[in-house]
C-alpha positions in Angstrom: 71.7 45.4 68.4 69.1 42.1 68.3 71.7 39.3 67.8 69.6 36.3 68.3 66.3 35.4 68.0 64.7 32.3 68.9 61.0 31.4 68.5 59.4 28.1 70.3 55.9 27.0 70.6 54.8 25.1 74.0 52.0 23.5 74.6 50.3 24.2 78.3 47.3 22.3 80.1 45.7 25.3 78.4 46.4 25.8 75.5 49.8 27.5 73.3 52.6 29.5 73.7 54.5 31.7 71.1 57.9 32.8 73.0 60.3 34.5 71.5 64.0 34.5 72.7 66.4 37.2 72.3 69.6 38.2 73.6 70.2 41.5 75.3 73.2 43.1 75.3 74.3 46.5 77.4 76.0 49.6 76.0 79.1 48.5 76.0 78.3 45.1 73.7 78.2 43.2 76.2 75.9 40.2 76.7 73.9 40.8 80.1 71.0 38.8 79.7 68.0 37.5 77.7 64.6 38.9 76.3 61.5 36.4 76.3 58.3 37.7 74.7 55.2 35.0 75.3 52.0 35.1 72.5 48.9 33.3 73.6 48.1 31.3 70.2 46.0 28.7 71.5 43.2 30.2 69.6 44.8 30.3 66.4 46.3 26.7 67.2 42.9 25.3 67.5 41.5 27.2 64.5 44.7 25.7 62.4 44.0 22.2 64.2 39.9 22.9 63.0 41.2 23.7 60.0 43.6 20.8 60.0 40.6 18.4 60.7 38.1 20.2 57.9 40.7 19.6 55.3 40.9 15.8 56.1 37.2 15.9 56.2 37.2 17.4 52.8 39.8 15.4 51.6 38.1 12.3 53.0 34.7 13.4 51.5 36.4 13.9 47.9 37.8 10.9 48.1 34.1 9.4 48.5 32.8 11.6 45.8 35.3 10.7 43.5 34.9 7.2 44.5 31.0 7.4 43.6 31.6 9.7 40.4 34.0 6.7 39.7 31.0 4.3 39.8 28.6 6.5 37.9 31.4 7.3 35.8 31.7 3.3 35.4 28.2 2.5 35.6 27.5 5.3 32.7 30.3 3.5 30.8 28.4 0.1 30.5 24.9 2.0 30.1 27.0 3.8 27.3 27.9 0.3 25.9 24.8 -0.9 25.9 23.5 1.7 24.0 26.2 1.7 21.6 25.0 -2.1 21.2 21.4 -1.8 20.7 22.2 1.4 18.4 24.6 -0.9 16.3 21.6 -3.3 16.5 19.0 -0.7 15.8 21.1 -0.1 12.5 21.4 -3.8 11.7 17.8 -4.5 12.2 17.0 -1.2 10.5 19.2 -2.3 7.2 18.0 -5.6 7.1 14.5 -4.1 7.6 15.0 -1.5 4.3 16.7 -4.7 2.6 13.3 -6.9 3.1 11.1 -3.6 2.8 13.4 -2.8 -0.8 13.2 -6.9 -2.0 9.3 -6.5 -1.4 8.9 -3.4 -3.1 11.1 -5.5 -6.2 9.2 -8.3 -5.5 5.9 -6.4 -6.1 6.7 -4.2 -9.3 8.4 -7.6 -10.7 5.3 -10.0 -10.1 3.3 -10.7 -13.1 0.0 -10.1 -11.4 -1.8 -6.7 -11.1 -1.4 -5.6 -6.7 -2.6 -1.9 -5.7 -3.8 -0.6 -2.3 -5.9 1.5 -1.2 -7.5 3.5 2.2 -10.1 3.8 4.0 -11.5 6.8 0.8 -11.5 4.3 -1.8 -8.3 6.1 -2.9 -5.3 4.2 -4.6 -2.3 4.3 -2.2 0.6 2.2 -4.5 0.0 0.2 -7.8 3.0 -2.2 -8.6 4.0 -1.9 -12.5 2.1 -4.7 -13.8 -1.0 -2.6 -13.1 0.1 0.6 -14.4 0.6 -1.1 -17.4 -2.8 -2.8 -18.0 -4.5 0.0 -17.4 -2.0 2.2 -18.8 -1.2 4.9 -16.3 2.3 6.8 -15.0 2.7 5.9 -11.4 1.6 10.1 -10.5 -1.4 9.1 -12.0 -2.4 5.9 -10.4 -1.9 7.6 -6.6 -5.0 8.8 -5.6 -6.7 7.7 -8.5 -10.1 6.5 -7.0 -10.9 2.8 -7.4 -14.3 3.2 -8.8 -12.6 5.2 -11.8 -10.5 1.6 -12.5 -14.1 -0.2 -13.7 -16.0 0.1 -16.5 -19.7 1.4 -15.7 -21.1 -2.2 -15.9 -19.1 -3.3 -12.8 -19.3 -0.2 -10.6 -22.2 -1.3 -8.7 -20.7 -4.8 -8.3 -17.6 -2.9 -6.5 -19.8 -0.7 -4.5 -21.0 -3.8 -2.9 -17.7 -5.0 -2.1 -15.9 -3.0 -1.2 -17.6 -2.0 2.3 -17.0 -5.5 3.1 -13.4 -5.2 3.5 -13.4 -1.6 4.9 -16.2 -2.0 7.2 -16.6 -5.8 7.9 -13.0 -7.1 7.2 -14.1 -9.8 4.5 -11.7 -11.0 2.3 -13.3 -12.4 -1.6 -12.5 -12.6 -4.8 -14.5 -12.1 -7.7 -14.1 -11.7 -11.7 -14.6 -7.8 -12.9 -13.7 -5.4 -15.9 -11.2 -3.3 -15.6 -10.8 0.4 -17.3 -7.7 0.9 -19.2 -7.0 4.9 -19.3 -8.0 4.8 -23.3 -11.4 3.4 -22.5 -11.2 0.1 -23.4 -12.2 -3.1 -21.1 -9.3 -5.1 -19.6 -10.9 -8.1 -17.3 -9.3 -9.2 -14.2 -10.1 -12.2 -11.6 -9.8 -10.5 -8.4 -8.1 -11.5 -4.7 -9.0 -8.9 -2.3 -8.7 -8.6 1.3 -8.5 -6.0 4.3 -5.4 -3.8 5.6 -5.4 -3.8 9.4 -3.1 -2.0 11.7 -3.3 -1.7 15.3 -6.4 -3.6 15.1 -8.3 -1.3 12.7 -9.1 -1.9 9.2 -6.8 1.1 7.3 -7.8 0.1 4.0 -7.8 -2.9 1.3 -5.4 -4.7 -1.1 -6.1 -6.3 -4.4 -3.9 -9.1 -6.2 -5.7 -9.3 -9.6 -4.8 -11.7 -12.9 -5.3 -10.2 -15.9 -7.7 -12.6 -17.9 -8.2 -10.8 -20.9 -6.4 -13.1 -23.5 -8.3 -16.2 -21.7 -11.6 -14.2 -22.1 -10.6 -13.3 -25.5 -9.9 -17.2 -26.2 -13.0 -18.3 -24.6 -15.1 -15.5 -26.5 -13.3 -16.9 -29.8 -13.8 -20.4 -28.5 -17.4 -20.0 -28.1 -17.6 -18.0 -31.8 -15.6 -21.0 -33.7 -18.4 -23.2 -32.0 -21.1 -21.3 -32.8 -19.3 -20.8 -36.5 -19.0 -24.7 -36.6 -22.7 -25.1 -35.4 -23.7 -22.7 -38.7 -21.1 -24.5 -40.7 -22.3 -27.7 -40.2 -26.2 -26.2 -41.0 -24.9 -24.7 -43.8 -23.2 -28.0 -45.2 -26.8 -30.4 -44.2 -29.7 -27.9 -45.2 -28.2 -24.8 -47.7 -28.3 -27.0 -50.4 -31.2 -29.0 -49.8 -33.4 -25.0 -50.1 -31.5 -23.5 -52.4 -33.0 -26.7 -54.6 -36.7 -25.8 -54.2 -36.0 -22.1 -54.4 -34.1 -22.7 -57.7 -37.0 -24.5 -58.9 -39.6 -21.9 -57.9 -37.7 -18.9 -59.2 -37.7 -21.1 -62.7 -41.6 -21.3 -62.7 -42.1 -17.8 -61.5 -40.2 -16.5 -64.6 -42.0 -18.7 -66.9 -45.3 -17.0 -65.7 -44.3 -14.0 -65.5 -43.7 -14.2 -69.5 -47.0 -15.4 -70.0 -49.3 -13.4 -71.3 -52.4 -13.8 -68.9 -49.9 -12.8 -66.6 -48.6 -9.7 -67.7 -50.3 -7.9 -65.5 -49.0 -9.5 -62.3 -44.7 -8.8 -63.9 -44.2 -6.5 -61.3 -45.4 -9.1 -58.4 -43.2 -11.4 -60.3 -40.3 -9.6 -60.4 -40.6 -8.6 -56.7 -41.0 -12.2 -55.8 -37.8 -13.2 -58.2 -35.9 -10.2 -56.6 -36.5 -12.0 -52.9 -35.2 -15.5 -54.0 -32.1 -14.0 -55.6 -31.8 -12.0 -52.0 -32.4 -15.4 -49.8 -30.6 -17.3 -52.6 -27.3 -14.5 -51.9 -27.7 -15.3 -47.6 -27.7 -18.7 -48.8 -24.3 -18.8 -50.4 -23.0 -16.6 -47.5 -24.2 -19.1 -45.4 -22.5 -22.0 -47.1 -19.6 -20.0 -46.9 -19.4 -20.6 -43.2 -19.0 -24.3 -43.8 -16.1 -25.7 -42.2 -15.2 -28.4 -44.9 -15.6 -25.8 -47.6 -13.1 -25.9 -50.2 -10.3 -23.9 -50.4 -7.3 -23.2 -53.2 -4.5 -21.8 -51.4 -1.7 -21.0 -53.5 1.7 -18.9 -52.9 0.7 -14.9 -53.6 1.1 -11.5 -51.9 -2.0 -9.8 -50.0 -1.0 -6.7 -51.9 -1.4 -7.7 -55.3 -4.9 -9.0 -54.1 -5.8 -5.6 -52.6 -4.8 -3.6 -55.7 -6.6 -5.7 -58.4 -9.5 -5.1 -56.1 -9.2 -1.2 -55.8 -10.8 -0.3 -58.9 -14.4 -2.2 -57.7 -14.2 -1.0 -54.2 -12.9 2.7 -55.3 -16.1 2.1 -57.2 -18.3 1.6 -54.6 -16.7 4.9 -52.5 -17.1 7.2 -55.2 -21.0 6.5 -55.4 -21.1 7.2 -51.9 -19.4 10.1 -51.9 -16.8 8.8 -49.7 -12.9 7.8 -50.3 -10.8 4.9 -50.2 -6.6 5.9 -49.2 -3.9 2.3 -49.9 -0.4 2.5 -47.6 0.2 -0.7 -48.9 3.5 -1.7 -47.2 6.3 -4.7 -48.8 5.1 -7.9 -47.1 5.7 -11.9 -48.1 3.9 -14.2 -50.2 1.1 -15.8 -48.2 -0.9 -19.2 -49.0 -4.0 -17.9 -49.5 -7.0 -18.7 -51.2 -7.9 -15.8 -53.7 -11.7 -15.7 -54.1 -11.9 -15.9 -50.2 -9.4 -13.4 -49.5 -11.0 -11.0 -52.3 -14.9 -11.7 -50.4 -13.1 -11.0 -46.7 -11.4 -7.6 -48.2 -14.6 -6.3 -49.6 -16.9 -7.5 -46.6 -14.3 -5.4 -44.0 -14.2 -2.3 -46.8 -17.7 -2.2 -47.6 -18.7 -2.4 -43.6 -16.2 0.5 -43.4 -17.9 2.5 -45.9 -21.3 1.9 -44.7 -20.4 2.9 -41.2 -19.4 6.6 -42.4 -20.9 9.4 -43.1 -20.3 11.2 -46.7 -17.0 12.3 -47.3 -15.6 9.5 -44.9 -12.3 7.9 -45.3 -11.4 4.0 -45.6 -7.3 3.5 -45.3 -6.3 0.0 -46.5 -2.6 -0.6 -45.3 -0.5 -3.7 -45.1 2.6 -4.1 -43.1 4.8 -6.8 -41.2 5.0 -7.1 -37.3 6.0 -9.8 -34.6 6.4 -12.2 -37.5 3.2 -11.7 -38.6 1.4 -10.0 -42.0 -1.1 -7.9 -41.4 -4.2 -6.7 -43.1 -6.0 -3.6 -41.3 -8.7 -2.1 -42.7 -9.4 1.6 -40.9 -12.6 3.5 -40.9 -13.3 7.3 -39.2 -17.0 6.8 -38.6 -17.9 6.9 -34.6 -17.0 3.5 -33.8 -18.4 0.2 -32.4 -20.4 0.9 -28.8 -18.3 -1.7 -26.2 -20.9 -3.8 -26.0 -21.7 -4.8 -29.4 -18.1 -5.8 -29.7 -18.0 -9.2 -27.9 -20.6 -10.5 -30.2 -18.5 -9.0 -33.4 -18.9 -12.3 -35.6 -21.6 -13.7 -34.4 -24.3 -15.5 -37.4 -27.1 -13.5 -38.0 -26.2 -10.7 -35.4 -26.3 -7.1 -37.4 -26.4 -3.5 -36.5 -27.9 -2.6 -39.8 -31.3 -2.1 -40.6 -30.8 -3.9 -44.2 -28.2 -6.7 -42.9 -27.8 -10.6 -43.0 -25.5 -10.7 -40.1 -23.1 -13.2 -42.0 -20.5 -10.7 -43.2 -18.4 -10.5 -40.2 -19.3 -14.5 -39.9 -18.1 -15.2 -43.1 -14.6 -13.1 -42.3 -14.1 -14.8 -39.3 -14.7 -17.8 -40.7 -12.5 -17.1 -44.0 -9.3 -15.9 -41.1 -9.5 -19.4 -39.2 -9.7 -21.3 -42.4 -6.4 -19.4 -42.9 -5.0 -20.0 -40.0 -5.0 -15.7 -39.2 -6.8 -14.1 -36.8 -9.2 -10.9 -36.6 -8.8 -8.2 -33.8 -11.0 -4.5 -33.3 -9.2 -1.6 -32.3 -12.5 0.5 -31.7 -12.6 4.2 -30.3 -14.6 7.7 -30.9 -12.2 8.4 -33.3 -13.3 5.1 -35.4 -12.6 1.5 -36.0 -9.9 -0.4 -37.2 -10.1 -4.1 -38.3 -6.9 -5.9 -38.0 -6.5 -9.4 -39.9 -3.1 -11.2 -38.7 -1.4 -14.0 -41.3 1.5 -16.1 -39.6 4.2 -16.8 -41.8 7.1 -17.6 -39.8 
């Protein structure tokens, strides 16, 4: 029976040794002697010690890796960083860029001046509030819209010459021009335009207008006073130094006329008296555009003036075949003077009338608005063409074949003495004469 075993590893000048020891015992038990058994392992030794050496290698070249991942690792870490921070100020920079791009965009639809831009097509690219309403569009309407549609047909040439200077030649101007509201009528505008360049290329142009109407509209009524004053002041030197000769003249012509040698000549006669009394009646209009003509103003209402006048001017409609409607709504006395206010009321109705065909309709209608009492005086006939309207109250300018020209004069004239003003609201659809009394 194997009692002992003992295993050893020496190490020769060649190589190693695995002995194994054992005991050896006889039959009877007894110990006799020993059993060696010798391995050659060197092989084995040197593939352990290779192996040995490889894993220190490996170890060794781990350690390096893991040393370099460490410094990508940390080097990926401050890369990281600074991304983080130019992300963060990206963001900042972004924000405070939509904060500025936001306050513009406020800035823009809050400014009292018309601003719209448009490309390199002539086609609108953003219109800031102000100029959607002037012109009286919705902002879907306005985009795209093309710029030669915002003018009225007197200026489009003027705007095909300009604006090829900012799209082609980069010129920046300015320049005075009538704008198109969306109902037709003129809106004018003093212009600032100038180029849009990106990247070095012209991408389109951008247009900072004032609106000038109510400072044309004072000039125009500036220059009609004058002209008004310049009559009035004719009127007040010369009417009555004619209307004496004529006066005198129309006495001898009647004389003669009832003479019997001139019998035969009454129709001449009569002709002849029936053209005095004709210049005689543009006379008295025209000393009704005097300036220092006296007036009676006394406290009174509009409406009771308009009603007392119905019967004559329902008069004059039914002749014509035409119709006369009152929406006569509760206003405040007035200082007015009642023979002027009674010739202004027929001269706007009887303009009316004449300017429809039969079965026309004249609506008289009184009402209060923005402190104001106003008188408007509405035909449906087909309107006023644009550009007889700016010389509306001119002396001596009529569309009529048979007119003076001094009616609308004489109305004007009649307003300022009252301190009131006269506006046009003119379209297809007719014309509307609006007479405005202040009272408070």
């Amino acid at each position: 029976m194997l009692k002992f075993l003992c295993q050893q590893v020496y190490q020769g000048r060649g190589g190693y040794l695995w002995i194994t020891d054992a005991p050896f015992y006889d039959g009877a038990g007894c110990l006799t002697g020993g059993v060696d058994c010798i391995r050659d392992i060197t092989a084995s030794k040197r593939l352990e010690d290779d192996l040995r050496q490889h894993r220190y290698r490996l170890e060794d070249l781990v350690r390096e890796r893991t040393r370099e991942l460490a410094c990508v690792n940390d080097r990926l870490q401050r890369e990281i960083n600074v991304r983080r921070c130019m992300e963060k100020t990206l963001r900042e920079s972004e924000k405070k860029l939509k904060e500025q791009l936001d306050y513009l965009s406020t800035l823009m639809e809050s400014m009292n001046e018309l601003f719209y831009t448009y490309d390199t097509n002539a086609s609108v690219v953003f219109a800031n509030r102000k100029c959607r309403d002037v012109l009286g569009y919705r902002n879907e309407e306005m985009i795209g819209k093309n710029i030669y549609e915002l003018v009225s047909d007197r200026c489009k040439e003027r705007v095909r010459e300009e604006v090829p200077k900012r799209l082609q030649h980069g010129v920046a101007g300015n320049y005075e021009i009538e704008l198109l509201h969306k109902n037709g009528s003129i809106r004018y505008a003093r212009l600032n335009v100038a180029p849009i360049v990106k990247g070095g290329r012209i991408a389109g142009g951008m247009v900072l207008a004032e609106d000038i109407s109510e400072h044309k509209r004072v000039e125009q009524e500036m220059a009609r006073l004058e002209r008004l004053r310049i009559v009035g002041e004719m009127a007040a030197t010369i009417g009555h130094e004619v209307r004496n000769p004529m006066t005198s003249v129309r006495g001898f012509l009647q004389i003669l006329s009832a003479k019997t040698g001139c019998l035969q000549y009454k129709e001449y006669f009569d002709l002849m008296i029936d053209e005095l009394d004709r210049a005689n009646a543009i006379i008295s209009d025209f000393l009704a555009l005097a300036k220092n003509k006296p007036v009676e103003k006394i406290m009174q209402n509009i409406n009771t003036l308009v009603k007392n006048l119905f019967p004559l001017i329902q008069a004059d409609s039914i002749k014509d075949g035409k119709h006369i409607d009152l929406n006569l709504g509760e206003v405040p006395d007035l200082l007015l003077d009642a023979k002027e206010m009674r010739q202004l009321i027929l001269n706007l109705v009887r303009n009316g009338l004449e300017a429809m065909p039969a079965e026309g309709r004249v609506a008289i209608s009184t009402a209060v608005a923005g402190g104001e009492v106003i008188l408007a005086v509405q035909d449906n006939g087909c309107g006023i063409e644009p550009a007889v309207l700016d010389k509306l109250g001119t002396p001596f300018f009529t569309t009529k074949d048979n007119g003076t020209g001094l009616g609308l004069a004489v109305c004007y004239s009649i307003a300022a003495r009252h301190n009131a003003s006269i506006a046009v609201d003119c379209s297809s659809a007719g014309t509307t004469f609006l007479v405005r009394f202040k009272f408070s």
